[in-house]
C-alpha positions as YAML, in Angstrom:
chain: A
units: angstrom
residues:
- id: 1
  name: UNK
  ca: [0.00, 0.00, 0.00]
- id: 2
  name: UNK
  ca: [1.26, 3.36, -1.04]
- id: 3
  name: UNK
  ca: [2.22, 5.66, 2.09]
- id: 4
  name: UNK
  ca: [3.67, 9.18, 3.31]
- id: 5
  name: UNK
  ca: [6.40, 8.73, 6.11]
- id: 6
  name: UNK
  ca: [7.14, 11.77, 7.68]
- id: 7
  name: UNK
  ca: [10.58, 10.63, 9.90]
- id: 8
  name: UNK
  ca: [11.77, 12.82, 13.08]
- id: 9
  name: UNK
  ca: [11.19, 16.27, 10.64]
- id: 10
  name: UNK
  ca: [12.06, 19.70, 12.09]
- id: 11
  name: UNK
  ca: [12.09, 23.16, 10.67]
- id: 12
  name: UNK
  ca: [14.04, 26.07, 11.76]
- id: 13
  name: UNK
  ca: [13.15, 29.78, 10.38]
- id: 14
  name: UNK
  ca: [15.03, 32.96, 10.73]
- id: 15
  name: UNK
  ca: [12.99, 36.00, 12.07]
- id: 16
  name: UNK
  ca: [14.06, 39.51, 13.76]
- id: 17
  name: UNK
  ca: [14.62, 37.95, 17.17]
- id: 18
  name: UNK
  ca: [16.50, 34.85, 15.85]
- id: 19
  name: UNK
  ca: [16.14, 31.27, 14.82]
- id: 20
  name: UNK
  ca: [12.68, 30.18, 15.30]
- id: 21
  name: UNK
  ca: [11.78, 26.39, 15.63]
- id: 22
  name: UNK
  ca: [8.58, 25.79, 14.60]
- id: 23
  name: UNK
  ca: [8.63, 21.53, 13.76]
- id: 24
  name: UNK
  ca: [10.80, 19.44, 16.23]
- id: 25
  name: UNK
  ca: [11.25, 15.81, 15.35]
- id: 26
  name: UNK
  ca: [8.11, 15.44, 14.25]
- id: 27
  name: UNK
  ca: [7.32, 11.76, 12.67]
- id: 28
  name: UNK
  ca: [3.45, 10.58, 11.14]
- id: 29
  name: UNK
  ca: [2.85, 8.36, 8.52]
- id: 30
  name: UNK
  ca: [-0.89, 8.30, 6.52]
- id: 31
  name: UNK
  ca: [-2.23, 5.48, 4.13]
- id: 32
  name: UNK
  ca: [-3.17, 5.65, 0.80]
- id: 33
  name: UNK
  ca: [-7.21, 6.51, 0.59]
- id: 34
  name: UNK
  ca: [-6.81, 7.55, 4.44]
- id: 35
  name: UNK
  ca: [-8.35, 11.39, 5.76]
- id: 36
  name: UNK
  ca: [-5.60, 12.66, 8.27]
- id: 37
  name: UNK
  ca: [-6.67, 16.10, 10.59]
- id: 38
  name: UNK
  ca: [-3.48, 18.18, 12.10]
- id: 39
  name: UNK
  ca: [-5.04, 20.55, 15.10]
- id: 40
  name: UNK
  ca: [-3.56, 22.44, 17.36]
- id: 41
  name: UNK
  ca: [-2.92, 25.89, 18.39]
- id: 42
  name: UNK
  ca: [-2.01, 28.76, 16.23]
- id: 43
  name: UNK
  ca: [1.78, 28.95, 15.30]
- id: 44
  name: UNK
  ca: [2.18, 25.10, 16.18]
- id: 45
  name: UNK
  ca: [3.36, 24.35, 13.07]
- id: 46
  name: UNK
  ca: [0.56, 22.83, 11.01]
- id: 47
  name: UNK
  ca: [0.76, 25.05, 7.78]
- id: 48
  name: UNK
  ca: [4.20, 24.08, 7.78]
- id: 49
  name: UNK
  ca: [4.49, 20.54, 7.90]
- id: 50
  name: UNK
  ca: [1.91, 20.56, 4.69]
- id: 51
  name: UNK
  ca: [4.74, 23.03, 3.06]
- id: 52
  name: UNK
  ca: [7.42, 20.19, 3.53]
- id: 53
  name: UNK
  ca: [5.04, 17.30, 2.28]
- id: 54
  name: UNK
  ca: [4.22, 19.48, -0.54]
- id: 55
  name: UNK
  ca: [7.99, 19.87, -1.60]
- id: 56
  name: UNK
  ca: [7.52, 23.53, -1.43]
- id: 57
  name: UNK
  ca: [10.09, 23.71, 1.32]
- id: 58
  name: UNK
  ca: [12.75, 21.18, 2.79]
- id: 59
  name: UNK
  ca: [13.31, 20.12, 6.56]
- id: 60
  name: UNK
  ca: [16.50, 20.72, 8.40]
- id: 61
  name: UNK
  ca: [16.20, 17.42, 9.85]
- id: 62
  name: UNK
  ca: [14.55, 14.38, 9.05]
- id: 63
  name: UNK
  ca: [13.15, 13.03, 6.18]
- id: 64
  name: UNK
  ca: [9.82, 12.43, 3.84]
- id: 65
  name: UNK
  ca: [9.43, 9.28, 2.71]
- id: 66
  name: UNK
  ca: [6.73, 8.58, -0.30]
- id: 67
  name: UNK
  ca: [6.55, 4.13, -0.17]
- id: 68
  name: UNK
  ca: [5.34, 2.20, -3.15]
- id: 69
  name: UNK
  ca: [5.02, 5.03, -5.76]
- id: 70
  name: UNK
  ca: [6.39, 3.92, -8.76]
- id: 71
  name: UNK
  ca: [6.82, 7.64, -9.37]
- id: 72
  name: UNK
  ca: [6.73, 11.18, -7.33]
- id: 73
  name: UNK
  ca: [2.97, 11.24, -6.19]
- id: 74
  name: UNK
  ca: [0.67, 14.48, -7.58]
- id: 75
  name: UNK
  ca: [-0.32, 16.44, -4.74]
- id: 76
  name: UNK
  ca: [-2.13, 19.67, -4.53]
- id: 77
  name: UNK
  ca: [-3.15, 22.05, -2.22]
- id: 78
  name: UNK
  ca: [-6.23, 23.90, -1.02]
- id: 79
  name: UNK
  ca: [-5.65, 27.39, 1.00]
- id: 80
  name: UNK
  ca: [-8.00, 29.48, 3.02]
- id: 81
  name: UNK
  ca: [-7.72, 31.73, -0.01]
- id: 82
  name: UNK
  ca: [-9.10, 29.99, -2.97]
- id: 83
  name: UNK
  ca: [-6.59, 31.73, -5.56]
- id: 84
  name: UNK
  ca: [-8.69, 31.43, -8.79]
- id: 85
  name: UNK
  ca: [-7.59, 32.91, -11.71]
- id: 86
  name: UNK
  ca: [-10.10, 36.32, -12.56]
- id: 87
  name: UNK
  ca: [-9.70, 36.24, -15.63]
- id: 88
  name: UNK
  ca: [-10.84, 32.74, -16.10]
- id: 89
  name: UNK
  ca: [-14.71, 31.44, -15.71]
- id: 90
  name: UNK
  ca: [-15.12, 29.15, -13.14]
- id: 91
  name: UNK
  ca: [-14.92, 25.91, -15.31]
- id: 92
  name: UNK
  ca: [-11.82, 27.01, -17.08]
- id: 93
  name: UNK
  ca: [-10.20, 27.59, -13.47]
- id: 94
  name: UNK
  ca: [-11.37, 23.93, -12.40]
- id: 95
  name: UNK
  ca: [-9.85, 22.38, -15.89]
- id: 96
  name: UNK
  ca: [-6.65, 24.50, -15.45]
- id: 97
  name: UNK
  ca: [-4.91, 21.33, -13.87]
- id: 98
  name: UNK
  ca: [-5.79, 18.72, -17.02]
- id: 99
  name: UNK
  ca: [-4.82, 21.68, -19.36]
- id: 100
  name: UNK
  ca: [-1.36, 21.71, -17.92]
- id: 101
  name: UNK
  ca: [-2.15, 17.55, -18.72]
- id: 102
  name: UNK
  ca: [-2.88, 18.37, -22.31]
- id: 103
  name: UNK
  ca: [-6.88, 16.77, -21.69]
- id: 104
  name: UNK
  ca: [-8.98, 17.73, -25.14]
- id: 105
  name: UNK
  ca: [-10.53, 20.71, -24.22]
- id: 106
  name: UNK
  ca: [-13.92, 18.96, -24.35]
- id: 107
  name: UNK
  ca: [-13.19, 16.06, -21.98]
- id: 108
  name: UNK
  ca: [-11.55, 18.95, -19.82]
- id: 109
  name: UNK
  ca: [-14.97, 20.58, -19.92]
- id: 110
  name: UNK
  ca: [-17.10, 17.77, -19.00]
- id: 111
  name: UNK
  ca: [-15.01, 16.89, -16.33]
- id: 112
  name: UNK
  ca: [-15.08, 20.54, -14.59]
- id: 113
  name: UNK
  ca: [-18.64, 20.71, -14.70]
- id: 114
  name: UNK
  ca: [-19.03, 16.88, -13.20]
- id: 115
  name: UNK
  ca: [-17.59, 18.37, -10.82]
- id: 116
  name: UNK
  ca: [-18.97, 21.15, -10.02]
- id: 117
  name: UNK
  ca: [-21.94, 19.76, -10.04]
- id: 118
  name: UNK
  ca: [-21.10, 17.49, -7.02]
- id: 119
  name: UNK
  ca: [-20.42, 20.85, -5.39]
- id: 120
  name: UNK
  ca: [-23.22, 22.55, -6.30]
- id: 121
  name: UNK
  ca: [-22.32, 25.12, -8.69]
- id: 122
  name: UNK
  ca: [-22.64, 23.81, -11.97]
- id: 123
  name: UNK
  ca: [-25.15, 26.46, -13.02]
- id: 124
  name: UNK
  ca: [-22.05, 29.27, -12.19]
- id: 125
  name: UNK
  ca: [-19.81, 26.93, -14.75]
- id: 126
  name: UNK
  ca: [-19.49, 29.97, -16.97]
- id: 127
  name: UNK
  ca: [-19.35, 32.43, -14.24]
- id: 128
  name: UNK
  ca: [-16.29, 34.34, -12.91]
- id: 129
  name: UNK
  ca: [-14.72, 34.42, -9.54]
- id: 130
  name: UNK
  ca: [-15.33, 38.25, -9.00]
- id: 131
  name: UNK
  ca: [-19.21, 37.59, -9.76]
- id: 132
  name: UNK
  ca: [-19.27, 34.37, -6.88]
- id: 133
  name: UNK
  ca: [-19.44, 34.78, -2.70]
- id: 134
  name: UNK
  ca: [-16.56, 33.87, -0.80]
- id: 135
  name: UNK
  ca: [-17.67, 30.51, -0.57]
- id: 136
  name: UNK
  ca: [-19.00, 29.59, -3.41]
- id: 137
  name: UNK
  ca: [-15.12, 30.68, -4.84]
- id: 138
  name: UNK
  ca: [-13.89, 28.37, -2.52]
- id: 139
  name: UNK
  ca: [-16.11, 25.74, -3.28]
- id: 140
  name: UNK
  ca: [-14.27, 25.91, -6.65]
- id: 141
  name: UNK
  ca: [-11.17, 25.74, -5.55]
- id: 142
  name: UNK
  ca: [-11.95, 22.18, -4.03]
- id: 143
  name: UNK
  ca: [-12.97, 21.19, -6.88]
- id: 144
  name: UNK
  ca: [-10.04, 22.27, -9.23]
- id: 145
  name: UNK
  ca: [-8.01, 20.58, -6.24]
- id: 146
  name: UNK
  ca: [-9.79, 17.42, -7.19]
- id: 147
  name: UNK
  ca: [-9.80, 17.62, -10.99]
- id: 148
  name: UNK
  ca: [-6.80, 15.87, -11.98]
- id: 149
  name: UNK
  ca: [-7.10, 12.86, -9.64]
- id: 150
  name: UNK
  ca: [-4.23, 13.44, -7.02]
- id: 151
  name: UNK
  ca: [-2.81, 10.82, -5.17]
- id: 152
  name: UNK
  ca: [-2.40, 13.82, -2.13]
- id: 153
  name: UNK
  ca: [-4.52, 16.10, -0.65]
- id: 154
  name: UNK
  ca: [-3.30, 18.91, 0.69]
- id: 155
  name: UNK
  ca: [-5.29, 21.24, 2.70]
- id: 156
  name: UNK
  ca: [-4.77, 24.14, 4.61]
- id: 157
  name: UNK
  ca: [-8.02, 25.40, 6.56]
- id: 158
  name: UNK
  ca: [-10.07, 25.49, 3.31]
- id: 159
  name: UNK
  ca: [-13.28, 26.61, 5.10]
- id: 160
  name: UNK
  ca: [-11.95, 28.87, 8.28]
- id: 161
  name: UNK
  ca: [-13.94, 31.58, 6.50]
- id: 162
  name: UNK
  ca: [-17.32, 29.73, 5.88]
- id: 163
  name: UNK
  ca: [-20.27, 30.75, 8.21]
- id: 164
  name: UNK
  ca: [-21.48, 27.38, 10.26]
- id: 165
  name: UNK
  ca: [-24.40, 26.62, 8.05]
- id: 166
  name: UNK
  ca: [-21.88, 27.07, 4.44]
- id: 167
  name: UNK
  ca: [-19.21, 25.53, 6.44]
- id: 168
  name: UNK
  ca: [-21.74, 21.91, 7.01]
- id: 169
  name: UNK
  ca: [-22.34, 21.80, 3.00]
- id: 170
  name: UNK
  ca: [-19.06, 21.99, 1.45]
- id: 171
  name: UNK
  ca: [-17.96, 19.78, 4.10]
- id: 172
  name: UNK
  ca: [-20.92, 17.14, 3.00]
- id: 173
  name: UNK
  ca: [-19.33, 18.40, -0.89]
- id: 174
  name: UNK
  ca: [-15.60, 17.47, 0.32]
- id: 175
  name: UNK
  ca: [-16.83, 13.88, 1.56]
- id: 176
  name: UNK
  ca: [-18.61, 13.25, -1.50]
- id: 177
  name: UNK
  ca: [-15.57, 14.12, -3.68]
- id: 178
  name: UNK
  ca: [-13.46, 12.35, -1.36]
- id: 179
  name: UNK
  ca: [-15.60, 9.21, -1.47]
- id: 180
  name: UNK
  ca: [-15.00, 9.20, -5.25]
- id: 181
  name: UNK
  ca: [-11.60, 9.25, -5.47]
- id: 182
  name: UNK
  ca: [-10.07, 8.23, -2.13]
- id: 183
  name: UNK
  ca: [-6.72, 10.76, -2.13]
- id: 184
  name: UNK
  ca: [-4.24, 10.64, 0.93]
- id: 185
  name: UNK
  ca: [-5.56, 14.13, 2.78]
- id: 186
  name: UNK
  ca: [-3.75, 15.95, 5.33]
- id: 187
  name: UNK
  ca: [-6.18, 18.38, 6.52]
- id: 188
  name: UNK
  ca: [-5.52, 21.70, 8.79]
- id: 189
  name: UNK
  ca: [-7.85, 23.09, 10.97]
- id: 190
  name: UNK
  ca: [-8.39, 24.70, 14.31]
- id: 191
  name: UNK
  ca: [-12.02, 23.22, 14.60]
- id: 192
  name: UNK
  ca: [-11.88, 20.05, 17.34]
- id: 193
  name: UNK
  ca: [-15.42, 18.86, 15.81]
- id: 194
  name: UNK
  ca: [-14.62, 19.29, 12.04]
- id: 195
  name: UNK
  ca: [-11.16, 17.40, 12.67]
- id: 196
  name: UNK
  ca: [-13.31, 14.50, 14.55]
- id: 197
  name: UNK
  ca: [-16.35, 14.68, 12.01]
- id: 198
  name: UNK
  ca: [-14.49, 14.50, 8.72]
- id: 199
  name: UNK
  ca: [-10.89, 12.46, 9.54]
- id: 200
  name: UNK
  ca: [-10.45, 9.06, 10.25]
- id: 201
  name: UNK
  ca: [-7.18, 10.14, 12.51]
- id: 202
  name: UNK
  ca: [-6.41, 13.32, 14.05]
- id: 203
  name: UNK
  ca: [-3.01, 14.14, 15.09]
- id: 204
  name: UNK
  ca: [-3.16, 16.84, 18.05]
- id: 205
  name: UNK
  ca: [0.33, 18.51, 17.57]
- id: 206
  name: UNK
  ca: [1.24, 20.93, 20.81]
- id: 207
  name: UNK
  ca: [2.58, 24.56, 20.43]
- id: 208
  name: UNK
  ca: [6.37, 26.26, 19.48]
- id: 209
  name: UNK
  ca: [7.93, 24.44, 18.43]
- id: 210
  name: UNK
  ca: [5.27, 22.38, 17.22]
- id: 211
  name: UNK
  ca: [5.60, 17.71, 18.01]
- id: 212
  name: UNK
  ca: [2.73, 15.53, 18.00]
- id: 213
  name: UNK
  ca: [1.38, 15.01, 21.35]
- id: 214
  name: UNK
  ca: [-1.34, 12.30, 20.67]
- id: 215
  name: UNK
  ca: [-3.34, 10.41, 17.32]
- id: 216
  name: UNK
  ca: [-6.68, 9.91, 17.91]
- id: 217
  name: UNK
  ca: [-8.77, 7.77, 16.15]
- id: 218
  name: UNK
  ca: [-12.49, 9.00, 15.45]
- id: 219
  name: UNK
  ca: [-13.83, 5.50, 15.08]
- id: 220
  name: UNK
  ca: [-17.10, 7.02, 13.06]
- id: 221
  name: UNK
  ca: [-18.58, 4.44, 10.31]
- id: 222
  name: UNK
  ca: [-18.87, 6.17, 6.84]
- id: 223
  name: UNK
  ca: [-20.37, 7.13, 5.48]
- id: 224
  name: UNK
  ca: [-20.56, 10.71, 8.26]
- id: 225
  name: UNK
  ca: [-23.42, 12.30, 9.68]
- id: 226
  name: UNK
  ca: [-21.53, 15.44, 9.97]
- id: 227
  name: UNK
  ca: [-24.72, 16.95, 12.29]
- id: 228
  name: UNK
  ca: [-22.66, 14.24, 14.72]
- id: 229
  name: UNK
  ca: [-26.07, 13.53, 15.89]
- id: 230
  name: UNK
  ca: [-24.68, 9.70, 14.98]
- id: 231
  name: UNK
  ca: [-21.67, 9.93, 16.81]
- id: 232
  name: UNK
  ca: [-22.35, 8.86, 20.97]
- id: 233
  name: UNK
  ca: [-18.71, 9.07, 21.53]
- id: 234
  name: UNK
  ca: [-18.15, 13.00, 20.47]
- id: 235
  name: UNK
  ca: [-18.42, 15.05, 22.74]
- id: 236
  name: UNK
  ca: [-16.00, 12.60, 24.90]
- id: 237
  name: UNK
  ca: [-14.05, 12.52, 21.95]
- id: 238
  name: UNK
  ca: [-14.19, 16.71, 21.64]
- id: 239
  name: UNK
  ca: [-13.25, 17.14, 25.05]
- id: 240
  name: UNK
  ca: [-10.12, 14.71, 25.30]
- id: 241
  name: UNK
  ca: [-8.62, 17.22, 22.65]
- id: 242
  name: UNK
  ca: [-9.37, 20.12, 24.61]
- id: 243
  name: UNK
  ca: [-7.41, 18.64, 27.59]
- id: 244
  name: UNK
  ca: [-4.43, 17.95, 24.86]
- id: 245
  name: UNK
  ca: [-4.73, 21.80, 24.15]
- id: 246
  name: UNK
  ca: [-6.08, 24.04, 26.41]
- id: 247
  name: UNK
  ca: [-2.42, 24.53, 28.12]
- id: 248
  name: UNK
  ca: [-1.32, 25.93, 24.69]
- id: 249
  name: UNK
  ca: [-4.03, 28.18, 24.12]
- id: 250
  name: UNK
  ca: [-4.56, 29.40, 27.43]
- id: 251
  name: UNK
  ca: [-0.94, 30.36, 27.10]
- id: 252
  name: UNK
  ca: [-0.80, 32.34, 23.85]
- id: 253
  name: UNK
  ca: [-3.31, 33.95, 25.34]
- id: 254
  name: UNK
  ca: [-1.88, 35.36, 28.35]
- id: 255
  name: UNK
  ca: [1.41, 35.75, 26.12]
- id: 256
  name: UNK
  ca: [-0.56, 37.83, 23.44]
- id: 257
  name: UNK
  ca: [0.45, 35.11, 20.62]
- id: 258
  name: UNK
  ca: [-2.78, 33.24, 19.60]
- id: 259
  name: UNK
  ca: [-3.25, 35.09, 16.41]
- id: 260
  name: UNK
  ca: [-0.05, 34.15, 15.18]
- id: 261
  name: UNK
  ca: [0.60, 31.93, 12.28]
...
Protein backbone atom coordinates (compact mmCIF):
# COMPACT_ATOMS: atom_id res chain seq x y z
CA UNK A 1 0.00 0.00 0.00
CA UNK A 2 1.26 3.36 -1.04
CA UNK A 3 2.22 5.66 2.09
CA UNK A 4 3.67 9.18 3.31
CA UNK A 5 6.40 8.73 6.11
CA UNK A 6 7.14 11.77 7.68
CA UNK A 7 10.58 10.63 9.90
CA UNK A 8 11.77 12.82 13.08
CA UNK A 9 11.19 16.27 10.64
CA UNK A 10 12.06 19.70 12.09
CA UNK A 11 12.09 23.16 10.67
CA UNK A 12 14.04 26.07 11.76
CA UNK A 13 13.15 29.78 10.38
CA UNK A 14 15.03 32.96 10.73
CA UNK A 15 12.99 36.00 12.07
CA UNK A 16 14.06 39.51 13.76
CA UNK A 17 14.62 37.95 17.17
CA UNK A 18 16.50 34.85 15.85
CA UNK A 19 16.14 31.27 14.82
CA UNK A 20 12.68 30.18 15.30
CA UNK A 21 11.78 26.39 15.63
CA UNK A 22 8.58 25.79 14.60
CA UNK A 23 8.63 21.53 13.76
CA UNK A 24 10.80 19.44 16.23
CA UNK A 25 11.25 15.81 15.35
CA UNK A 26 8.11 15.44 14.25
CA UNK A 27 7.32 11.76 12.67
CA UNK A 28 3.45 10.58 11.14
CA UNK A 29 2.85 8.36 8.52
CA UNK A 30 -0.89 8.30 6.52
CA UNK A 31 -2.23 5.48 4.13
CA UNK A 32 -3.17 5.65 0.80
CA UNK A 33 -7.21 6.51 0.59
CA UNK A 34 -6.81 7.55 4.44
CA UNK A 35 -8.35 11.39 5.76
CA UNK A 36 -5.60 12.66 8.27
CA UNK A 37 -6.67 16.10 10.59
CA UNK A 38 -3.48 18.18 12.10
CA UNK A 39 -5.04 20.55 15.10
CA UNK A 40 -3.56 22.44 17.36
CA UNK A 41 -2.92 25.89 18.39
CA UNK A 42 -2.01 28.76 16.23
CA UNK A 43 1.78 28.95 15.30
CA UNK A 44 2.18 25.10 16.18
CA UNK A 45 3.36 24.35 13.07
CA UNK A 46 0.56 22.83 11.01
CA UNK A 47 0.76 25.05 7.78
CA UNK A 48 4.20 24.08 7.78
CA UNK A 49 4.49 20.54 7.90
CA UNK A 50 1.91 20.56 4.69
CA UNK A 51 4.74 23.03 3.06
CA UNK A 52 7.42 20.19 3.53
CA UNK A 53 5.04 17.30 2.28
CA UNK A 54 4.22 19.48 -0.54
CA UNK A 55 7.99 19.87 -1.60
CA UNK A 56 7.52 23.53 -1.43
CA UNK A 57 10.09 23.71 1.32
CA UNK A 58 12.75 21.18 2.79
CA UNK A 59 13.31 20.12 6.56
CA UNK A 60 16.50 20.72 8.40
CA UNK A 61 16.20 17.42 9.85
CA UNK A 62 14.55 14.38 9.05
CA UNK A 63 13.15 13.03 6.18
CA UNK A 64 9.82 12.43 3.84
CA UNK A 65 9.43 9.28 2.71
CA UNK A 66 6.73 8.58 -0.30
CA UNK A 67 6.55 4.13 -0.17
CA UNK A 68 5.34 2.20 -3.15
CA UNK A 69 5.02 5.03 -5.76
CA UNK A 70 6.39 3.92 -8.76
CA UNK A 71 6.82 7.64 -9.37
CA UNK A 72 6.73 11.18 -7.33
CA UNK A 73 2.97 11.24 -6.19
CA UNK A 74 0.67 14.48 -7.58
CA UNK A 75 -0.32 16.44 -4.74
CA UNK A 76 -2.13 19.67 -4.53
CA UNK A 77 -3.15 22.05 -2.22
CA UNK A 78 -6.23 23.90 -1.02
CA UNK A 79 -5.65 27.39 1.00
CA UNK A 80 -8.00 29.48 3.02
CA UNK A 81 -7.72 31.73 -0.01
CA UNK A 82 -9.10 29.99 -2.97
CA UNK A 83 -6.59 31.73 -5.56
CA UNK A 84 -8.69 31.43 -8.79
CA UNK A 85 -7.59 32.91 -11.71
CA UNK A 86 -10.10 36.32 -12.56
CA UNK A 87 -9.70 36.24 -15.63
CA UNK A 88 -10.84 32.74 -16.10
CA UNK A 89 -14.71 31.44 -15.71
CA UNK A 90 -15.12 29.15 -13.14
CA UNK A 91 -14.92 25.91 -15.31
CA UNK A 92 -11.82 27.01 -17.08
CA UNK A 93 -10.20 27.59 -13.47
CA UNK A 94 -11.37 23.93 -12.40
CA UNK A 95 -9.85 22.38 -15.89
CA UNK A 96 -6.65 24.50 -15.45
CA UNK A 97 -4.91 21.33 -13.87
CA UNK A 98 -5.79 18.72 -17.02
CA UNK A 99 -4.82 21.68 -19.36
CA UNK A 100 -1.36 21.71 -17.92
CA UNK A 101 -2.15 17.55 -18.72
CA UNK A 102 -2.88 18.37 -22.31
CA UNK A 103 -6.88 16.77 -21.69
CA UNK A 104 -8.98 17.73 -25.14
CA UNK A 105 -10.53 20.71 -24.22
CA UNK A 106 -13.92 18.96 -24.35
CA UNK A 107 -13.19 16.06 -21.98
CA UNK A 108 -11.55 18.95 -19.82
CA UNK A 109 -14.97 20.58 -19.92
CA UNK A 110 -17.10 17.77 -19.00
CA UNK A 111 -15.01 16.89 -16.33
CA UNK A 112 -15.08 20.54 -14.59
CA UNK A 113 -18.64 20.71 -14.70
CA UNK A 114 -19.03 16.88 -13.20
CA UNK A 115 -17.59 18.37 -10.82
CA UNK A 116 -18.97 21.15 -10.02
CA UNK A 117 -21.94 19.76 -10.04
CA UNK A 118 -21.10 17.49 -7.02
CA UNK A 119 -20.42 20.85 -5.39
CA UNK A 120 -23.22 22.55 -6.30
CA UNK A 121 -22.32 25.12 -8.69
CA UNK A 122 -22.64 23.81 -11.97
CA UNK A 123 -25.15 26.46 -13.02
CA UNK A 124 -22.05 29.27 -12.19
CA UNK A 125 -19.81 26.93 -14.75
CA UNK A 126 -19.49 29.97 -16.97
CA UNK A 127 -19.35 32.43 -14.24
CA UNK A 128 -16.29 34.34 -12.91
CA UNK A 129 -14.72 34.42 -9.54
CA UNK A 130 -15.33 38.25 -9.00
CA UNK A 131 -19.21 37.59 -9.76
CA UNK A 132 -19.27 34.37 -6.88
CA UNK A 133 -19.44 34.78 -2.70
CA UNK A 134 -16.56 33.87 -0.80
CA UNK A 135 -17.67 30.51 -0.57
CA UNK A 136 -19.00 29.59 -3.41
CA UNK A 137 -15.12 30.68 -4.84
CA UNK A 138 -13.89 28.37 -2.52
CA UNK A 139 -16.11 25.74 -3.28
CA UNK A 140 -14.27 25.91 -6.65
CA UNK A 141 -11.17 25.74 -5.55
CA UNK A 142 -11.95 22.18 -4.03
CA UNK A 143 -12.97 21.19 -6.88
CA UNK A 144 -10.04 22.27 -9.23
CA UNK A 145 -8.01 20.58 -6.24
CA UNK A 146 -9.79 17.42 -7.19
CA UNK A 147 -9.80 17.62 -10.99
CA UNK A 148 -6.80 15.87 -11.98
CA UNK A 149 -7.10 12.86 -9.64
CA UNK A 150 -4.23 13.44 -7.02
CA UNK A 151 -2.81 10.82 -5.17
CA UNK A 152 -2.40 13.82 -2.13
CA UNK A 153 -4.52 16.10 -0.65
CA UNK A 154 -3.30 18.91 0.69
CA UNK A 155 -5.29 21.24 2.70
CA UNK A 156 -4.77 24.14 4.61
CA UNK A 157 -8.02 25.40 6.56
CA UNK A 158 -10.07 25.49 3.31
CA UNK A 159 -13.28 26.61 5.10
CA UNK A 160 -11.95 28.87 8.28
CA UNK A 161 -13.94 31.58 6.50
CA UNK A 162 -17.32 29.73 5.88
CA UNK A 163 -20.27 30.75 8.21
CA UNK A 164 -21.48 27.38 10.26
CA UNK A 165 -24.40 26.62 8.05
CA UNK A 166 -21.88 27.07 4.44
CA UNK A 167 -19.21 25.53 6.44
CA UNK A 168 -21.74 21.91 7.01
CA UNK A 169 -22.34 21.80 3.00
CA UNK A 170 -19.06 21.99 1.45
CA UNK A 171 -17.96 19.78 4.10
CA UNK A 172 -20.92 17.14 3.00
CA UNK A 173 -19.33 18.40 -0.89
CA UNK A 174 -15.60 17.47 0.32
CA UNK A 175 -16.83 13.88 1.56
CA UNK A 176 -18.61 13.25 -1.50
CA UNK A 177 -15.57 14.12 -3.68
CA UNK A 178 -13.46 12.35 -1.36
CA UNK A 179 -15.60 9.21 -1.47
CA UNK A 180 -15.00 9.20 -5.25
CA UNK A 181 -11.60 9.25 -5.47
CA UNK A 182 -10.07 8.23 -2.13
CA UNK A 183 -6.72 10.76 -2.13
CA UNK A 184 -4.24 10.64 0.93
CA UNK A 185 -5.56 14.13 2.78
CA UNK A 186 -3.75 15.95 5.33
CA UNK A 187 -6.18 18.38 6.52
CA UNK A 188 -5.52 21.70 8.79
CA UNK A 189 -7.85 23.09 10.97
CA UNK A 190 -8.39 24.70 14.31
CA UNK A 191 -12.02 23.22 14.60
CA UNK A 192 -11.88 20.05 17.34
CA UNK A 193 -15.42 18.86 15.81
CA UNK A 194 -14.62 19.29 12.04
CA UNK A 195 -11.16 17.40 12.67
CA UNK A 196 -13.31 14.50 14.55
CA UNK A 197 -16.35 14.68 12.01
CA UNK A 198 -14.49 14.50 8.72
CA UNK A 199 -10.89 12.46 9.54
CA UNK A 200 -10.45 9.06 10.25
CA UNK A 201 -7.18 10.14 12.51
CA UNK A 202 -6.41 13.32 14.05
CA UNK A 203 -3.01 14.14 15.09
CA UNK A 204 -3.16 16.84 18.05
CA UNK A 205 0.33 18.51 17.57
CA UNK A 206 1.24 20.93 20.81
CA UNK A 207 2.58 24.56 20.43
CA UNK A 208 6.37 26.26 19.48
CA UNK A 209 7.93 24.44 18.43
CA UNK A 210 5.27 22.38 17.22
CA UNK A 211 5.60 17.71 18.01
CA UNK A 212 2.73 15.53 18.00
CA UNK A 213 1.38 15.01 21.35
CA UNK A 214 -1.34 12.30 20.67
CA UNK A 215 -3.34 10.41 17.32
CA UNK A 216 -6.68 9.91 17.91
CA UNK A 217 -8.77 7.77 16.15
CA UNK A 218 -12.49 9.00 15.45
CA UNK A 219 -13.83 5.50 15.08
CA UNK A 220 -17.10 7.02 13.06
CA UNK A 221 -18.58 4.44 10.31
CA UNK A 222 -18.87 6.17 6.84
CA UNK A 223 -20.37 7.13 5.48
CA UNK A 224 -20.56 10.71 8.26
CA UNK A 225 -23.42 12.30 9.68
CA UNK A 226 -21.53 15.44 9.97
CA UNK A 227 -24.72 16.95 12.29
CA UNK A 228 -22.66 14.24 14.72
CA UNK A 229 -26.07 13.53 15.89
CA UNK A 230 -24.68 9.70 14.98
CA UNK A 231 -21.67 9.93 16.81
CA UNK A 232 -22.35 8.86 20.97
CA UNK A 233 -18.71 9.07 21.53
CA UNK A 234 -18.15 13.00 20.47
CA UNK A 235 -18.42 15.05 22.74
CA UNK A 236 -16.00 12.60 24.90
CA UNK A 237 -14.05 12.52 21.95
CA UNK A 238 -14.19 16.71 21.64
CA UNK A 239 -13.25 17.14 25.05
CA UNK A 240 -10.12 14.71 25.30
CA UNK A 241 -8.62 17.22 22.65
CA UNK A 242 -9.37 20.12 24.61
CA UNK A 243 -7.41 18.64 27.59
CA UNK A 244 -4.43 17.95 24.86
CA UNK A 245 -4.73 21.80 24.15
CA UNK A 246 -6.08 24.04 26.41
CA UNK A 247 -2.42 24.53 28.12
CA UNK A 248 -1.32 25.93 24.69
CA UNK A 249 -4.03 28.18 24.12
CA UNK A 250 -4.56 29.40 27.43
CA UNK A 251 -0.94 30.36 27.10
CA UNK A 252 -0.80 32.34 23.85
CA UNK A 253 -3.31 33.95 25.34
CA UNK A 254 -1.88 35.36 28.35
CA UNK A 255 1.41 35.75 26.12
CA UNK A 256 -0.56 37.83 23.44
CA UNK A 257 0.45 35.11 20.62
CA UNK A 258 -2.78 33.24 19.60
CA UNK A 259 -3.25 35.09 16.41
CA UNK A 260 -0.05 34.15 15.18
CA UNK A 261 0.60 31.93 12.28
Amino acid sequence: MKQLHVIGVSKRYSSKRGSVKALASVSCSVQQGEFVALLGPSGCGKSTLLRLVAGLSQPDDGQIEFREWVQMPKARLVFQDSALFPWMSVWENVAFGLEMEAMPVAERRERAVALLATMGMADFHQHYPHELSGGMRQRVAIARAFATEPDILLMDEPLRALDAQMRLVVQEELLALWNRQKPMVLYVTHDIEEALLLADRVLVMSGKPGKIREEVISGFHRPRDLTGRDHKNLEELKWHIWKLLESDVRGQLQSGTANTV
